[in-house]
MMTF fields as JSON, N, C-alpha, C and O atoms, coordinates in Angstrom:
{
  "mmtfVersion": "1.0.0",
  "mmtfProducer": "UNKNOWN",
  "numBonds": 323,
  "numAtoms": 324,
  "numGroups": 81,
  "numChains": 1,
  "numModels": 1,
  "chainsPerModel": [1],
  "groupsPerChain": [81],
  "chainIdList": ["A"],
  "bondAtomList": [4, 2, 8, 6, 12, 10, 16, 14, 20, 18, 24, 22, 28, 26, 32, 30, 36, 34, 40, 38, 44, 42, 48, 46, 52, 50, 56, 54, 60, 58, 64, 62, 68, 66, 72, 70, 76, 74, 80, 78, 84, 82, 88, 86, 92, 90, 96, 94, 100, 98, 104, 102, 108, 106, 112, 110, 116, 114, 120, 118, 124, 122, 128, 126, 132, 130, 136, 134, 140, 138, 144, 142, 148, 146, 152, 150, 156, 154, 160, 158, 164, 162, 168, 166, 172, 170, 176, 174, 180, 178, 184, 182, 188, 186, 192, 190, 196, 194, 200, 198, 204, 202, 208, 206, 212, 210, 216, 214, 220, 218, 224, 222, 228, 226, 232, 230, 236, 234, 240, 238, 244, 242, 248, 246, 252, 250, 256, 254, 260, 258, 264, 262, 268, 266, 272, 270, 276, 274, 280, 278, 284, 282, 288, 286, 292, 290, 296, 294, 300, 298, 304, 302, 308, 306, 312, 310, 316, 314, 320, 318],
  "bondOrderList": [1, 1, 1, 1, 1, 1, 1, 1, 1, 1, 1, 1, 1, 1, 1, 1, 1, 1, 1, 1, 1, 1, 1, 1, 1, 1, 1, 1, 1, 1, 1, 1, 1, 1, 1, 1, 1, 1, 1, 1, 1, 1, 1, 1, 1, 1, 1, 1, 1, 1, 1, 1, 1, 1, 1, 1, 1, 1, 1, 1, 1, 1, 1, 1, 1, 1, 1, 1, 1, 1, 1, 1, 1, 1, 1, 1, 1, 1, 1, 1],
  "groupList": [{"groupName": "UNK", "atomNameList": ["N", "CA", "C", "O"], "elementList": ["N", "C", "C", "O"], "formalChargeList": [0, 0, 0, 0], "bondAtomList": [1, 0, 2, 1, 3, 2], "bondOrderList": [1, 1, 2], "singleLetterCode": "X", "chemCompType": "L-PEPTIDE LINKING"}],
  "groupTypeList": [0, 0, 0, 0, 0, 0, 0, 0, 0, 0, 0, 0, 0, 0, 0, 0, 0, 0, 0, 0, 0, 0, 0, 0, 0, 0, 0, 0, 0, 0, 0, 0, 0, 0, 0, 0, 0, 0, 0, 0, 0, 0, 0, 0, 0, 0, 0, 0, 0, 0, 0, 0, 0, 0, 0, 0, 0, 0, 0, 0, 0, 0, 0, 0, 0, 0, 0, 0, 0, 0, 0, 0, 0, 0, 0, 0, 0, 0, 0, 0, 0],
  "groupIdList": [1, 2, 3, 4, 5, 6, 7, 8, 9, 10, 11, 12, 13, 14, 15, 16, 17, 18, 19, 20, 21, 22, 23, 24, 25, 26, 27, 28, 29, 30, 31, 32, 33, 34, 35, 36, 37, 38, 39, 40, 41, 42, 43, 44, 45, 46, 47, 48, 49, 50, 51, 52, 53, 54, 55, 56, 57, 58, 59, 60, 61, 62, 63, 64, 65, 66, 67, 68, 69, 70, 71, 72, 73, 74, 75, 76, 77, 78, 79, 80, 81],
  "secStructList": [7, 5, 7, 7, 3, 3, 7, 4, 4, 4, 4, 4, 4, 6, 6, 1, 7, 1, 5, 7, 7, 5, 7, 7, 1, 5, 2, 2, 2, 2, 2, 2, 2, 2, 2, 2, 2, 7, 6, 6, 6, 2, 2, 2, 2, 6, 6, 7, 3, 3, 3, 3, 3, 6, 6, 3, 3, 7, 7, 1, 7, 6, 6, 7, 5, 7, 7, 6, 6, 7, 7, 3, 3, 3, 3, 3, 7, 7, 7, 7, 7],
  "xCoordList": [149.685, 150.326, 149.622, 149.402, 149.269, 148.823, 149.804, 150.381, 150.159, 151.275, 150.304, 149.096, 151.411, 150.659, 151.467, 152.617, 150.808, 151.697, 151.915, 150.889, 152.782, 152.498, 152.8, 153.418, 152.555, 152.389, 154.141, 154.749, 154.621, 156.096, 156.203, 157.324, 155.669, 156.196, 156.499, 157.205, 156.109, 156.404, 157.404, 157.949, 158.015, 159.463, 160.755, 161.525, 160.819, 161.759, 161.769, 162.803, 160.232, 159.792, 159.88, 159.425, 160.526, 160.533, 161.603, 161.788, 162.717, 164.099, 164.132, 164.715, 163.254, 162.683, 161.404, 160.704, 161.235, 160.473, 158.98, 158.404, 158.715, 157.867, 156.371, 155.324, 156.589, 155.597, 156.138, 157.306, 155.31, 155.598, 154.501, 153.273, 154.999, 154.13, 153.373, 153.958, 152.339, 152.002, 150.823, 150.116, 150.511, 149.691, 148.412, 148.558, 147.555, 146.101, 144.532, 144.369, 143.771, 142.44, 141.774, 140.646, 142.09, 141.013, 142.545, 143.761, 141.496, 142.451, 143.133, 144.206, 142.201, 143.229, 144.301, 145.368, 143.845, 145.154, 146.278, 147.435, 146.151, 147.398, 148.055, 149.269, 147.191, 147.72, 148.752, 149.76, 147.924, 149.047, 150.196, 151.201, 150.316, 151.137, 152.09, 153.217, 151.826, 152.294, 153.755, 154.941, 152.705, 153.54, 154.293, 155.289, 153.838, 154.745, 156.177, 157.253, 156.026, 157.383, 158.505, 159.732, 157.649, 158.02, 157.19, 156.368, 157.748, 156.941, 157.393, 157.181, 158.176, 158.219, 156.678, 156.396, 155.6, 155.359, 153.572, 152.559, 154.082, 153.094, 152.228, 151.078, 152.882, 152.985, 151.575, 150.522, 152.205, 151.6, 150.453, 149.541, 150.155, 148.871, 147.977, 146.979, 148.46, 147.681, 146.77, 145.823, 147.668, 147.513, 146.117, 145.097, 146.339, 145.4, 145.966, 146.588, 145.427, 145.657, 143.977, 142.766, 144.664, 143.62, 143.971, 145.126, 143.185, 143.494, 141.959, 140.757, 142.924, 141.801, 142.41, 143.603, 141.357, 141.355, 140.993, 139.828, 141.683, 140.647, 140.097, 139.397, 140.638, 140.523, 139.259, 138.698, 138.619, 137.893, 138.274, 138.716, 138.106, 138.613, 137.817, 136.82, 138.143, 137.455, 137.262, 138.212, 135.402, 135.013, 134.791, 135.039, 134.237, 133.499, 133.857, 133.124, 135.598, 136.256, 137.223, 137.289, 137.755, 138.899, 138.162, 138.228, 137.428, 136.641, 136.939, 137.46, 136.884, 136.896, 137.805, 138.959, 137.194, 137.948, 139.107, 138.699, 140.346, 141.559, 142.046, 142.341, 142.022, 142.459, 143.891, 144.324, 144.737, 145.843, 146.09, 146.878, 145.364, 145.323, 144.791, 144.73, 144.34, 144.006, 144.846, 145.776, 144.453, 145.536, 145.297, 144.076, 145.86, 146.06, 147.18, 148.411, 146.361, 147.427, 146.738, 145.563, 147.749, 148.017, 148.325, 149.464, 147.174, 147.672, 147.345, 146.99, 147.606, 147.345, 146.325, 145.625, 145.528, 144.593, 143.689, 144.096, 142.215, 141.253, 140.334, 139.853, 140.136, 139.236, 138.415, 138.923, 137.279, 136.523, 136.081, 136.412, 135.547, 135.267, 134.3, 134.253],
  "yCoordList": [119.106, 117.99, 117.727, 118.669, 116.507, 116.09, 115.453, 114.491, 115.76, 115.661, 114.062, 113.837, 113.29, 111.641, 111.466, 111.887, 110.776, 110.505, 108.646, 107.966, 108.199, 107.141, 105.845, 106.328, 105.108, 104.183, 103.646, 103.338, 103.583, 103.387, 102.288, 102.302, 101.164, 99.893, 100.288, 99.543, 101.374, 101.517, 102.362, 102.573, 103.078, 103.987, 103.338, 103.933, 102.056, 101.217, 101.368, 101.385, 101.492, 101.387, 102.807, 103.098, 103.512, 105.168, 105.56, 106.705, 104.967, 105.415, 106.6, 107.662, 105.82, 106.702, 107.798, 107.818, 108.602, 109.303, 108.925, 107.837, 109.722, 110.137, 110.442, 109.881, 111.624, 111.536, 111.768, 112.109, 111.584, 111.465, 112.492, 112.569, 112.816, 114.377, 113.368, 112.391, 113.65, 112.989, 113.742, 114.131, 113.99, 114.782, 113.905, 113.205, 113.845, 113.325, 114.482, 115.662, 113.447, 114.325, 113.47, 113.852, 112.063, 111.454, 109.97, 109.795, 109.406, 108.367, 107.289, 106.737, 107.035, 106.548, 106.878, 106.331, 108.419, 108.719, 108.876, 109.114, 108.809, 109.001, 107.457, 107.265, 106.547, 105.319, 104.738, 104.034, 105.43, 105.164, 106.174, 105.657, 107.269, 108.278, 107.395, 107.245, 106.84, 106.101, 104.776, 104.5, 104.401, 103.393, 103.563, 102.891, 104.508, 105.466, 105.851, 105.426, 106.673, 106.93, 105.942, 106.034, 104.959, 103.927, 102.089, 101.3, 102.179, 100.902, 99.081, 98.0, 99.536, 98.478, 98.361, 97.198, 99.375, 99.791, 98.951, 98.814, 98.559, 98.188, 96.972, 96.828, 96.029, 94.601, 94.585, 93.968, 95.912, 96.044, 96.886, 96.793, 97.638, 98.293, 97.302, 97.052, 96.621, 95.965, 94.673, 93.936, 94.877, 93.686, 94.354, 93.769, 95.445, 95.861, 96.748, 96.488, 98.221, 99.429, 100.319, 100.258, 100.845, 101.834, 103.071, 103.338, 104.039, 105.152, 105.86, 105.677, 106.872, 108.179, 109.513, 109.815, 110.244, 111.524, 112.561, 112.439, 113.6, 114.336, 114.134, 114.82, 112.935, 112.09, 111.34, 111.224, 110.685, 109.856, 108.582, 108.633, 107.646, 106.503, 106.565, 107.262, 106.098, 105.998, 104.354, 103.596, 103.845, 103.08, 102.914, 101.903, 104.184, 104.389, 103.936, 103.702, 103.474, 102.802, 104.649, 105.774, 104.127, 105.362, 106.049, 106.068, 106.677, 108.413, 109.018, 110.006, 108.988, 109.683, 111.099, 110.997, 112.209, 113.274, 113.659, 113.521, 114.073, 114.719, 116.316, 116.628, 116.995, 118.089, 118.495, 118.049, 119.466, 119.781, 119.84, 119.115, 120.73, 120.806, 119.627, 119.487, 118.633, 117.363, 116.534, 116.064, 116.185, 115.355, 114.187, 114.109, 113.115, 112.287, 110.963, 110.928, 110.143, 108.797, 107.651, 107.319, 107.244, 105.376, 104.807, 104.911, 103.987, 103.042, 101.202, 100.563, 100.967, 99.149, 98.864, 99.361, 98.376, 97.735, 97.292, 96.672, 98.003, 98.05, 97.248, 97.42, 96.277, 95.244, 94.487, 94.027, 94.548, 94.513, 92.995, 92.09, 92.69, 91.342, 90.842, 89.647],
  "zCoordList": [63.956, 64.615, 65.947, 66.707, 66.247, 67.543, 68.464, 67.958, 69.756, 70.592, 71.097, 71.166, 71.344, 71.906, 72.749, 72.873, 73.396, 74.956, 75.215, 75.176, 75.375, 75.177, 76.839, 77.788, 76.891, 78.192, 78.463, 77.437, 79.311, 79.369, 78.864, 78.354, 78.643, 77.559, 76.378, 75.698, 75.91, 74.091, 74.28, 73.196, 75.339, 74.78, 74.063, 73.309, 74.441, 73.886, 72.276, 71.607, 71.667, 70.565, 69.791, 68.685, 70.611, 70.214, 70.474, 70.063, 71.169, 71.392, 72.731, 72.95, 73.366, 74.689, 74.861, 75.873, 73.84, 73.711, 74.595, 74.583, 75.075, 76.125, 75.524, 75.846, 74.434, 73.281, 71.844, 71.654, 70.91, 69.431, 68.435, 68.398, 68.092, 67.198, 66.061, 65.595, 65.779, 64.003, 63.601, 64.53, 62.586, 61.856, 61.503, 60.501, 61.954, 62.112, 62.482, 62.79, 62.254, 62.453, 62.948, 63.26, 63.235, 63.874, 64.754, 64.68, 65.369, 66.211, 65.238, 65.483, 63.881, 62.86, 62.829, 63.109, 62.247, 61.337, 62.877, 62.53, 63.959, 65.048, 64.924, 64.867, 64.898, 65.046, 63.511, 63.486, 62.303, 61.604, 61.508, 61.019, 61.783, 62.273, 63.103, 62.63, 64.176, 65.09, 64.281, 64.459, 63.477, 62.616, 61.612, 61.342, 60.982, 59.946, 60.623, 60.204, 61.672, 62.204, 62.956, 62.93, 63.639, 64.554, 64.109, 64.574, 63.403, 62.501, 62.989, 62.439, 64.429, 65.298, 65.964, 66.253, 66.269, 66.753, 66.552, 67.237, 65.121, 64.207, 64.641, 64.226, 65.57, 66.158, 66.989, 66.829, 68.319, 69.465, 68.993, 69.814, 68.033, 67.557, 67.342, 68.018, 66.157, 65.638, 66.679, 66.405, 68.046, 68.924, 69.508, 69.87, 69.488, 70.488, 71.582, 72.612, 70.86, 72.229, 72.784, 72.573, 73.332, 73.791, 73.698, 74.028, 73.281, 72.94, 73.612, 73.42, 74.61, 75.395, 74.807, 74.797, 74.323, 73.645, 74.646, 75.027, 75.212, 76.188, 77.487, 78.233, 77.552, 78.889, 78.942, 80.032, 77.615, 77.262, 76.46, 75.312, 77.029, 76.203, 74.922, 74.736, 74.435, 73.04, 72.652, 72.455, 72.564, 72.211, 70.694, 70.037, 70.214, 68.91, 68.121, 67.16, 68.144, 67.016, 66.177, 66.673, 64.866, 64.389, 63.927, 62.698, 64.365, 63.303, 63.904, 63.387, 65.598, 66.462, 65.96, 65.543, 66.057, 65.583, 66.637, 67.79, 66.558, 67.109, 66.537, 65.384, 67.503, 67.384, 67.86, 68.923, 66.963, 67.52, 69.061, 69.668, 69.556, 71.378, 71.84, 73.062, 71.031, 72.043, 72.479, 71.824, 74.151, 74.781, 74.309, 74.168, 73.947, 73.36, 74.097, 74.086, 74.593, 75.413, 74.656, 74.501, 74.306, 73.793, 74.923, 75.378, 75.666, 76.944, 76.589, 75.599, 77.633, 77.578, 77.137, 78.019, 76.339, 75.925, 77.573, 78.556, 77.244, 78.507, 77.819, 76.699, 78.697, 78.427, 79.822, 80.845, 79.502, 80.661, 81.202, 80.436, 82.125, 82.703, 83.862, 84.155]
}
């Protein structure tokens, strides 16, 4: 299980929860983990998030591998200008 931490706009979407457990190996499988459990959740993914692994954002797109001990935050969608 990978522990996720999530940005205070989505607790509403989790019934408060702070973080959400889901069983993944890469930033995919967290994001559908994400929707599987909380499938309000599905809207604002699909809109566009950002996801830092380790305290690296992650460009590479969903392969990105996740490990149990990895810190793991879903924040606002980072977009540059």
């Amino acid at each position: 299980m990978v522990e996720v931490n999530l940005w205070s706009g989505l607790r509403h979407f989790t019934d408060g929860a702070v973080t959400v457990e889901v069983e993944a190996k890469n930033v995919g499988e967290v994001l559908e983990g994400l929707v599987k459990l909380h499938p309000e959740l599905g809207d604002i993914i699909d809109a566009g998030v950002s996801v830092a692994v380790d305290g690296k954002v992650i460009a590479s797109g969903l392969t990105e591998k996740v490990r149990p001990e990895s810190e793991v935050f879903i924040i606002q969608q980072l977009k540059g200008g």
